[in-house]
TORMIMAR-400803 format. One record per atom (N, C-alpha, C, O): residue number from 1; atom name; x, y, z. Coordinates in steps of 0.02 Angstrom, whole numbers, padded with zeros to 5 digits. Atoms other than C-alpha are relative to their C-alpha. Layout:
<recs>
REC   pos   site     east    north       up
REC   NUM     CA        X        Y        Z
...
</recs>
This chain:
<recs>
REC   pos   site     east    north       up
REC     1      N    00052    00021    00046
REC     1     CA    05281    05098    05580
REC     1      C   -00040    00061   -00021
REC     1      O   -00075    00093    00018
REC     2      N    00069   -00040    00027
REC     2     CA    05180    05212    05476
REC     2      C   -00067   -00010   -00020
REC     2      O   -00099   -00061   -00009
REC     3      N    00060    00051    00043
REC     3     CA    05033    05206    05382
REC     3      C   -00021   -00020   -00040
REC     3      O   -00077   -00043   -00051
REC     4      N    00013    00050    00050
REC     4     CA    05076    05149    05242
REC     4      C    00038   -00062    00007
REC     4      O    00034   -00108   -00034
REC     5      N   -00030    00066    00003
REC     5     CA    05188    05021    05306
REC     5      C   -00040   -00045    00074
REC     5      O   -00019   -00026    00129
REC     6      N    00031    00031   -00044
REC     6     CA    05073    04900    05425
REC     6      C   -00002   -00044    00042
REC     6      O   -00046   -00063    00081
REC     7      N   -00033    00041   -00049
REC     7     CA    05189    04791    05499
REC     7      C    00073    00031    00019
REC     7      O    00105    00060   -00025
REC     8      N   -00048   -00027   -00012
REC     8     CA    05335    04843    05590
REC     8      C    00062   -00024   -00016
REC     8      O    00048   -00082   -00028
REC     9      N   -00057    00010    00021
REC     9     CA    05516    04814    05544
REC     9      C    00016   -00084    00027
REC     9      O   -00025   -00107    00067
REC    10      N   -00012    00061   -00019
REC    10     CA    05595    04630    05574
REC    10      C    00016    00002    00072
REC    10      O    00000   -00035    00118
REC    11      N   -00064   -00008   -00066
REC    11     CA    05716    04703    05710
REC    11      C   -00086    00005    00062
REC    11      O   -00103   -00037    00104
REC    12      N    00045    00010   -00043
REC    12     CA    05543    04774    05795
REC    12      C   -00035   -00047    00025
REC    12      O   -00047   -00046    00086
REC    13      N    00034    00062   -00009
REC    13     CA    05447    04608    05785
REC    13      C    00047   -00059    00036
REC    13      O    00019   -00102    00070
REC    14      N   -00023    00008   -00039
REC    14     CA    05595    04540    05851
REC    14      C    00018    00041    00068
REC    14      O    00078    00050    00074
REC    15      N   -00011   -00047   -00055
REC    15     CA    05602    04643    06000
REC    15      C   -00079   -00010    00040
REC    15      O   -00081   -00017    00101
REC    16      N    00035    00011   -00038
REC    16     CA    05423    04621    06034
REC    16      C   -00005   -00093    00023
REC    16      O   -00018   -00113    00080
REC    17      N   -00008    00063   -00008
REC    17     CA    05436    04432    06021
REC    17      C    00054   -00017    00070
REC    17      O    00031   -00061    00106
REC    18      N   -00021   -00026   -00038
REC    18     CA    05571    04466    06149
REC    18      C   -00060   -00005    00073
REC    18      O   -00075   -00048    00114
REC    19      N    00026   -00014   -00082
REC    19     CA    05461    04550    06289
REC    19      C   -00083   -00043   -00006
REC    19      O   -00137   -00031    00021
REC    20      N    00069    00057   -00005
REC    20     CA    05329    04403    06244
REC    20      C    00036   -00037    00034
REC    20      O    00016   -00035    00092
REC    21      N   -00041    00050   -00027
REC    21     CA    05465    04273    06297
REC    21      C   -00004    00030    00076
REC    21      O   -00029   -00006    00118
REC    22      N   -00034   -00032   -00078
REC    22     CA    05511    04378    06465
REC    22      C   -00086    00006    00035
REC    22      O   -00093    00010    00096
REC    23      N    00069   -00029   -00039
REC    23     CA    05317    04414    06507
REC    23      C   -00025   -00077    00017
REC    23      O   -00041   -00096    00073
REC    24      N    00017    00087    00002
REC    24     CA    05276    04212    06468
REC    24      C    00039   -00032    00074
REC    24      O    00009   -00060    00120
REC    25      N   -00050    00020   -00068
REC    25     CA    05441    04175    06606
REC    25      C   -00030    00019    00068
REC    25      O   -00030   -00009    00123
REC    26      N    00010   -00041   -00084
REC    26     CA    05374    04292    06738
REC    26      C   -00085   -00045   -00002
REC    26      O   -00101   -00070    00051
REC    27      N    00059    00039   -00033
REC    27     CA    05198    04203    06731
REC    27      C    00009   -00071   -00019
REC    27      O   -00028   -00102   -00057
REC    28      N   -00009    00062    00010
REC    28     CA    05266    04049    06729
REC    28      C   -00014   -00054   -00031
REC    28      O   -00031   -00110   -00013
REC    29      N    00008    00056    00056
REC    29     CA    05257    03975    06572
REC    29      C    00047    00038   -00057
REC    29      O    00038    00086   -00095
REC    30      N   -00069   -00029    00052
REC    30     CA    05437    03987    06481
REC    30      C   -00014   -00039   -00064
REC    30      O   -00032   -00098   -00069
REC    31      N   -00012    00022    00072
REC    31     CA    05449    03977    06288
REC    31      C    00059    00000   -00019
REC    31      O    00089    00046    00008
REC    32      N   -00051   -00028    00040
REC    32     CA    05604    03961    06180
REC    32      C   -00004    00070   -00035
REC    32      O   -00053    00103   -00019
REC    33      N    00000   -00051    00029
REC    33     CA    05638    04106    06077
REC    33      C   -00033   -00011   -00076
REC    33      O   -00079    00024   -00095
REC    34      N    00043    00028    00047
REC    34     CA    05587    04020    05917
REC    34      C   -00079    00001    00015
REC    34      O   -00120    00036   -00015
REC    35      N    00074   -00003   -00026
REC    35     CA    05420    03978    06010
REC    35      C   -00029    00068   -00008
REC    35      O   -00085    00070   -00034
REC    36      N    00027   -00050   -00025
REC    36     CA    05393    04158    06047
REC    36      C   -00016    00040   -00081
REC    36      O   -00071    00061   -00100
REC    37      N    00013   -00009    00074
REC    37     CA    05427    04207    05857
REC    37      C   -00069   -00043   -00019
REC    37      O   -00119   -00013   -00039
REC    38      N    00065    00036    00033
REC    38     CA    05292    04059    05814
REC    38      C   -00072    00066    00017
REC    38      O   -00115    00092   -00019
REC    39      N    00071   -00011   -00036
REC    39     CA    05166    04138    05930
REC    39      C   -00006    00056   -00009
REC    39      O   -00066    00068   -00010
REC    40      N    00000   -00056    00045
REC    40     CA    05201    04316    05866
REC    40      C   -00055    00006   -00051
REC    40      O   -00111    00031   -00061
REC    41      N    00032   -00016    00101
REC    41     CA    05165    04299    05688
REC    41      C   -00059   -00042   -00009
REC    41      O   -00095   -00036   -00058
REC    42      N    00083    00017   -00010
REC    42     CA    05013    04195    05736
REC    42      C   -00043    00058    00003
REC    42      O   -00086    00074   -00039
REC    43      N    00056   -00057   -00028
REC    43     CA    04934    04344    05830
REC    43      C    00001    00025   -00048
REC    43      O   -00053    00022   -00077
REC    44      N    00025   -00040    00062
REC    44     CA    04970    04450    05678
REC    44      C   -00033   -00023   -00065
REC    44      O   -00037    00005   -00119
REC    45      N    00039    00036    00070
REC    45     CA    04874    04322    05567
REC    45      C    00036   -00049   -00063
REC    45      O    00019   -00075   -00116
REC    46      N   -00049    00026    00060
REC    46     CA    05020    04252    05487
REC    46      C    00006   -00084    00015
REC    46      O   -00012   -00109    00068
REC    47      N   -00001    00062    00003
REC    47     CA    05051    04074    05453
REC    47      C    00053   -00033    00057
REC    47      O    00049   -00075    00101
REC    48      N   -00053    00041   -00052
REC    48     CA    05227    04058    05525
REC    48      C    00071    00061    00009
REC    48      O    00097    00088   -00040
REC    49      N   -00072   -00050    00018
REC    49     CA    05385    04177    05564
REC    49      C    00015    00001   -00047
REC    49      O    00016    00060   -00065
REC    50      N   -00035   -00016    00062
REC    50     CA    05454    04153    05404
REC    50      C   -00022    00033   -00052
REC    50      O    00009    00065   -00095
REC    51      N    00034   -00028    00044
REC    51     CA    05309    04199    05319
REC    51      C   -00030    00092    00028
REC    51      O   -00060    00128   -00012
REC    52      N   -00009   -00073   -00040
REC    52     CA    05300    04380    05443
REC    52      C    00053    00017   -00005
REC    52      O    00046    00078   -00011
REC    53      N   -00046   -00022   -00005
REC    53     CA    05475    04404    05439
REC    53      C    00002    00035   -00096
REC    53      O    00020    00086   -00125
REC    54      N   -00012   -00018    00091
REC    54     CA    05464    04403    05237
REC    54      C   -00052    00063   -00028
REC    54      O   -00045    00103   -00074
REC    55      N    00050   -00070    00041
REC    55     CA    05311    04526    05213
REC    55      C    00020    00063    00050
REC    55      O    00004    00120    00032
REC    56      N   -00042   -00044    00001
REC    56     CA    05408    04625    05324
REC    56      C    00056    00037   -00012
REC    56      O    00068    00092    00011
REC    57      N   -00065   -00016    00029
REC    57     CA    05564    04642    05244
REC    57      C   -00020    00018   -00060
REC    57      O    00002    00069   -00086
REC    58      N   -00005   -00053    00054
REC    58     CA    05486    04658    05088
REC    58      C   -00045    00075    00024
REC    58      O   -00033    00115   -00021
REC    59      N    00045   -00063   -00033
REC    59     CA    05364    04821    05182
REC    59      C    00081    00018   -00005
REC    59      O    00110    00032   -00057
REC    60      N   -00068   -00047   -00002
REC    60     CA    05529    04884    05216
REC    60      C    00057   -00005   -00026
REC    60      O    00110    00013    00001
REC    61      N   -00042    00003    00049
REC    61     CA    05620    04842    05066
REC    61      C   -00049    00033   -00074
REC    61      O   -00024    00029   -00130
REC    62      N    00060   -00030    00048
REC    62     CA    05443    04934    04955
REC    62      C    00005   -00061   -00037
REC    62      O    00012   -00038   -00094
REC    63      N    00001    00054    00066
REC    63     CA    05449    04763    04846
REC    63      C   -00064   -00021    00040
REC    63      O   -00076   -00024    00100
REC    64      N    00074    00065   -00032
REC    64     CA    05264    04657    04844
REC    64      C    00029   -00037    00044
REC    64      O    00088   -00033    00060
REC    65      N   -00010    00064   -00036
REC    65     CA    05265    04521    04945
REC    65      C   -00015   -00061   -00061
REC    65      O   -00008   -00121   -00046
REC    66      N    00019    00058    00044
REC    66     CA    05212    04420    04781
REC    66      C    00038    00016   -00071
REC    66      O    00062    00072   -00082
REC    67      N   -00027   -00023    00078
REC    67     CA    05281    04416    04595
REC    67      C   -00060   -00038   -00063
REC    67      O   -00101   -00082   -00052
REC    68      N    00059    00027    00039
REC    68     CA    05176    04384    04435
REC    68      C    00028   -00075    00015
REC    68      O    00084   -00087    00037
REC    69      N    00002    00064    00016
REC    69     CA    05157    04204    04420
REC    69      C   -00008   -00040    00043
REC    69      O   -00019   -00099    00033
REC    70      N    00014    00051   -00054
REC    70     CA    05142    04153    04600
REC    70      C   -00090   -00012    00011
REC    70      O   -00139    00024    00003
REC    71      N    00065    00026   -00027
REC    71     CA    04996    04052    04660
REC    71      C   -00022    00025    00054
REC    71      O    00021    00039    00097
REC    72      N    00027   -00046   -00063
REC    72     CA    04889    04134    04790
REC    72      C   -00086   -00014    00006
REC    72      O   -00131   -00012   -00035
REC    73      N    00070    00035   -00010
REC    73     CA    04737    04070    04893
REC    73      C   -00031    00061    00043
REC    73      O    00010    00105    00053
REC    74      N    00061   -00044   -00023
REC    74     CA    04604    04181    04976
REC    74      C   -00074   -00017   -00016
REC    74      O   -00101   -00067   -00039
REC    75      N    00055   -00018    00004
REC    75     CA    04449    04252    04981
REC    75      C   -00050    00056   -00046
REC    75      O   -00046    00117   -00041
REC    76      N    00016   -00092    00047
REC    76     CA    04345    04369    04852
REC    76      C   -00078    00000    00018
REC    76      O   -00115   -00049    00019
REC    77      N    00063    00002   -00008
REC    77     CA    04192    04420    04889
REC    77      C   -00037   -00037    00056
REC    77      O   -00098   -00037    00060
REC    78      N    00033    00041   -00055
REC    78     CA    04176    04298    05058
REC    78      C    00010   -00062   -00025
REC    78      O    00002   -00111    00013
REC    79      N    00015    00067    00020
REC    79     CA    04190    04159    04942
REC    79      C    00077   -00040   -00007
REC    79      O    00115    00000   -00035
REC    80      N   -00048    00022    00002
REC    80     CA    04342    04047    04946
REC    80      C    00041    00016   -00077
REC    80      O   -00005    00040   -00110
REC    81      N   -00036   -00014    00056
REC    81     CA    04459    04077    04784
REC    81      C    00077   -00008   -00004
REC    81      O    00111    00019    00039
REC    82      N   -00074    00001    00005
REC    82     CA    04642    04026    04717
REC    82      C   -00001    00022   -00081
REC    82      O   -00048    00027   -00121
REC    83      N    00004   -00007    00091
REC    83     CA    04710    04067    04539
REC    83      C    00091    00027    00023
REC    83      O    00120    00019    00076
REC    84      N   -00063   -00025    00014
REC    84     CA    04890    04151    04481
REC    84      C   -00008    00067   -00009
REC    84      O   -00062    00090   -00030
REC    85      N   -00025   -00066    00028
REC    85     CA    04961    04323    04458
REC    85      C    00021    00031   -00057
REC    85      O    00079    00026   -00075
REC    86      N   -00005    00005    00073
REC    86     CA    04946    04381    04297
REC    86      C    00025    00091   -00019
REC    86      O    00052    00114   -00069
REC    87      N   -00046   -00064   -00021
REC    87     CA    04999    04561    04346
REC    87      C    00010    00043    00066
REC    87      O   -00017    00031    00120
REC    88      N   -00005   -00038   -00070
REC    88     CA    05048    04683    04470
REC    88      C    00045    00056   -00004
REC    88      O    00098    00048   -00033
REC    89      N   -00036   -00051   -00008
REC    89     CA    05116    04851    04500
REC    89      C   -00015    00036    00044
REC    89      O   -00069    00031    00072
REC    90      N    00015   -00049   -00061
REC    90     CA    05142    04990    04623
REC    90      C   -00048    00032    00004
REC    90      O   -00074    00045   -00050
REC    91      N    00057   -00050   -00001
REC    91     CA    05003    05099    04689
REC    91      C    00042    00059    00006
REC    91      O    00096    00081   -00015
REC    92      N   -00031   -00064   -00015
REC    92     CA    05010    05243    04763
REC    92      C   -00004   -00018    00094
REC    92      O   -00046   -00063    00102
REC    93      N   -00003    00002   -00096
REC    93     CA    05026    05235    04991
REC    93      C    00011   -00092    00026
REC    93      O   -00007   -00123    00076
REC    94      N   -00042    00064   -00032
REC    94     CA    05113    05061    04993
REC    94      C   -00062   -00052   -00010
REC    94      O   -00082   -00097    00027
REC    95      N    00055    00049    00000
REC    95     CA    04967    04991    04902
REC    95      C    00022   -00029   -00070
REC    95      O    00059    00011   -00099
REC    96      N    00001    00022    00072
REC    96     CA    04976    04880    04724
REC    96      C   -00064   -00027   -00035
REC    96      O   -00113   -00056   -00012
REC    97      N    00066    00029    00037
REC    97     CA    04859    04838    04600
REC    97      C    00023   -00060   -00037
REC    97      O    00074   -00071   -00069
REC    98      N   -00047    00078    00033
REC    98     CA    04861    04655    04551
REC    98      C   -00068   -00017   -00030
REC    98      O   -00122    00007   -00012
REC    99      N    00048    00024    00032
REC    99     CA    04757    04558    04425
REC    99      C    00008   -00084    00018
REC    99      O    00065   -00102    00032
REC   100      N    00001    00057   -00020
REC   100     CA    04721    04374    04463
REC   100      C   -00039   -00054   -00028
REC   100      O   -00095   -00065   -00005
REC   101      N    00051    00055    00048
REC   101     CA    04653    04234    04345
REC   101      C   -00014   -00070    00048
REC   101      O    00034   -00106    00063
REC   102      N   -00002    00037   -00044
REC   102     CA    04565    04109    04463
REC   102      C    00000   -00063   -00069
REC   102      O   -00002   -00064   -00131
REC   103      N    00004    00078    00042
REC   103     CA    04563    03912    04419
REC   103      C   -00074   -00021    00005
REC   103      O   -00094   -00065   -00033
REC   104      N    00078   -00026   -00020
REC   104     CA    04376    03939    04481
REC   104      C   -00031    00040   -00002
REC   104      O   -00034    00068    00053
REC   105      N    00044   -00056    00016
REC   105     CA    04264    04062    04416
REC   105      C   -00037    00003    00074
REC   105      O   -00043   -00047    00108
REC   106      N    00031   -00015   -00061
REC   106     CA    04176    04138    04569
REC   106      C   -00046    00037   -00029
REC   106      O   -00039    00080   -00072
REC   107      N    00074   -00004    00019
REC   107     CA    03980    04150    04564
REC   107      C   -00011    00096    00058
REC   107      O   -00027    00109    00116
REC   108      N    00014   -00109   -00021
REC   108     CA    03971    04389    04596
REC   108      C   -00065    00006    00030
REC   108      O   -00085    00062    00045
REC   109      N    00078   -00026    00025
REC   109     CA    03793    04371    04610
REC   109      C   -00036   -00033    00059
REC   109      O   -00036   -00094    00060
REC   110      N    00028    00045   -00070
REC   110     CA    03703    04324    04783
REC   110      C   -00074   -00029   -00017
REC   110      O   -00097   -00084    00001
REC   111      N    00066    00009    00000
REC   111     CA    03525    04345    04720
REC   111      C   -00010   -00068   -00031
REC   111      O    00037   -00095   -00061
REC   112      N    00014    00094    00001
REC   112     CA    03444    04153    04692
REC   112      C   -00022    00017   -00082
REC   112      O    00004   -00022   -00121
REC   113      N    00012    00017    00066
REC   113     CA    03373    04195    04517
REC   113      C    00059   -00009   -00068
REC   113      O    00046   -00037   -00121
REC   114      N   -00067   -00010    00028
REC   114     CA    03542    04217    04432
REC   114      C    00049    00002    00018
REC   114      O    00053    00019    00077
REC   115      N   -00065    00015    00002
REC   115     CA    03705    04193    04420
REC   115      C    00062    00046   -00032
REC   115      O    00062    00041   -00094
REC   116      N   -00053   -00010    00073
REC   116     CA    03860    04283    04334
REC   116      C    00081   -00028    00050
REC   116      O    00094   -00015    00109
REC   117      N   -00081    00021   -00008
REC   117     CA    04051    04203    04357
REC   117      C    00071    00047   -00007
REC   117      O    00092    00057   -00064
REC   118      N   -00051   -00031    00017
REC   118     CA    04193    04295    04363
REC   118      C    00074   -00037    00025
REC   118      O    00088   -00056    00081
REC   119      N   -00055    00050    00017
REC   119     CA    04361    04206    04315
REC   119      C    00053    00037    00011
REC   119      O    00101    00004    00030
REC   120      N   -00051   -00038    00004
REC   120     CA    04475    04354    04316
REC   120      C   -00026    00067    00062
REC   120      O   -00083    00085    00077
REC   121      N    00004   -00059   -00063
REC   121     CA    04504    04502    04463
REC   121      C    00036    00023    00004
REC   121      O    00093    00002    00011
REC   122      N   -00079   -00020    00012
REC   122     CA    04585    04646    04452
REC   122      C   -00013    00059    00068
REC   122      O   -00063    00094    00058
REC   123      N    00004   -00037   -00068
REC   123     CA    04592    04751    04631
REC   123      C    00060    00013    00016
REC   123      O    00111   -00016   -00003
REC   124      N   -00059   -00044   -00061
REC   124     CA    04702    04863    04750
REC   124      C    00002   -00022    00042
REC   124      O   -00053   -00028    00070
REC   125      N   -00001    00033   -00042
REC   125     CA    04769    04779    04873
REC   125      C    00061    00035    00058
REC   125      O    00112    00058    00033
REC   126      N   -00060   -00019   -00064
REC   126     CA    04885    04833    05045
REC   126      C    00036   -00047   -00012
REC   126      O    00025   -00075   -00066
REC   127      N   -00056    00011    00024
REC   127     CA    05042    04745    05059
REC   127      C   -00035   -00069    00046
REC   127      O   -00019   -00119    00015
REC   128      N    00049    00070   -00026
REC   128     CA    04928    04593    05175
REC   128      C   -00027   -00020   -00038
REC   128      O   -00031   -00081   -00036
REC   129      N    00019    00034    00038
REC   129     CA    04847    04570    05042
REC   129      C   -00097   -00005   -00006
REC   129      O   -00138   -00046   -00028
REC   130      N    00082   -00022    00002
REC   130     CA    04666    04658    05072
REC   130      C   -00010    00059   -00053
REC   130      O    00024    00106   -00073
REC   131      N    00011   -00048    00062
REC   131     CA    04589    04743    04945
REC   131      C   -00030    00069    00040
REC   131      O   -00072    00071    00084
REC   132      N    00046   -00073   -00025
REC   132     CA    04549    04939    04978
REC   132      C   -00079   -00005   -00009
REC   132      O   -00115    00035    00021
REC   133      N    00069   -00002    00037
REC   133     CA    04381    04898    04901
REC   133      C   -00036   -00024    00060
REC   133      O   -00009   -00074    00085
REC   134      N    00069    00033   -00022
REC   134     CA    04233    04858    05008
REC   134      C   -00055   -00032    00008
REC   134      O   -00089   -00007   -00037
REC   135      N    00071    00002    00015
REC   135     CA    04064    04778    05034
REC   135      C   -00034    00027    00066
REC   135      O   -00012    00014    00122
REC   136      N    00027   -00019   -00042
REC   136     CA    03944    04863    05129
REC   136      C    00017   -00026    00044
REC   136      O    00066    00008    00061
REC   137      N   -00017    00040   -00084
REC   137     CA    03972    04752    05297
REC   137      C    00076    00019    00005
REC   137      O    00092   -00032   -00026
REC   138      N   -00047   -00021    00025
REC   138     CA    04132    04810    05284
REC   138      C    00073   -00054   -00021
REC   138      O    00130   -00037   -00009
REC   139      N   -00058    00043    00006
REC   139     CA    04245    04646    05223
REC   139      C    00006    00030   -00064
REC   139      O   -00032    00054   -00106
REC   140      N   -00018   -00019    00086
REC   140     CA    04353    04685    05080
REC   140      C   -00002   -00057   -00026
REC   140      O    00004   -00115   -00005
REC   141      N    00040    00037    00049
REC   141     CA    04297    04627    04929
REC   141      C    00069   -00088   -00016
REC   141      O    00051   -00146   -00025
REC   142      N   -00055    00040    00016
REC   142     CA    04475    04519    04899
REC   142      C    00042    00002    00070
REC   142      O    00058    00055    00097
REC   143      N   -00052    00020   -00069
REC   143     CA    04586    04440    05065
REC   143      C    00041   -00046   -00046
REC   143      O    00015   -00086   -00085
REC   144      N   -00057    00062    00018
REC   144     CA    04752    04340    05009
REC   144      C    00023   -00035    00073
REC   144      O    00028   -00016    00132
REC   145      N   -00032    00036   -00074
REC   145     CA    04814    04232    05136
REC   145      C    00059   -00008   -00010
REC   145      O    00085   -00024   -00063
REC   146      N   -00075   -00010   -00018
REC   146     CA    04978    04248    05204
REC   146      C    00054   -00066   -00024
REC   146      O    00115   -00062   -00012
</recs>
């Protein structure tokens, strides 16, 4: 693993999934091997093996993990958000820049006297799906979920 690639290869994730199964046996509580995959790609935040096995293959195939037009739910700004992919291309250190038209304008603006909406978002994102960008506290400004 480097550091631009942030998950390790399939073969590795199989392998640690592996000495999860054998560590689970010796304290006496055996999983299948499937199981051990589930409980994997949990810890790393992921939904389900299939969906860890795939953003690692594409990490180590350089392709997104997404293509224009797919649907994609998250977070921008802290605030819940879904919409489509309306573009996307390579960065530069295994990062892409994607634009994203939500189906919900999201309210930018914390202060109580005003308001502004923003309907469209266009950010750098790692191959998880966090934006390089920041807010002070330090969450990035955009999270996709896996």
């Amino acid at each position: 693993m480097t550091t631009h690639d942030p998950l390790p290869s399939v073969e590795d994730l199989k392998a640690q999934a592996k000495r999860l199964r054998t560590q689970l046996a010796v304290l006496n509580t055996p999983v299948s091997h499937s199981q051990s995959l589930e409980l994997l790609a949990q810890q790393m935040g992921m939904r389900d093996w299939n969906t860890l096995s795939a953003r690692a293959n594409a990490i180590s195939n350089h392709r997104p993990p997404w293509a224009v037009g797919d649907f994609v739910r998250g977070r921008y700004l802290d605030q819940p958000c879904s919409g489509r992919i309306l573009s996307l291309s390579a960065g530069t250190g295994g990062r892409y820049h994607i634009t994203l038209h939500l189906d919900e304008a999201v309210d930018v603006v914390t202060f109580e006297s005003f308001s502004s909406f923003r309907s469209r978002i266009n950010a750098t994102v790692d191959s998880l799906g966090r934006s390089v960008g920041k807010r002070s506290d330090g969450i990035p400004h955009l999270v996709l979920e896996p």
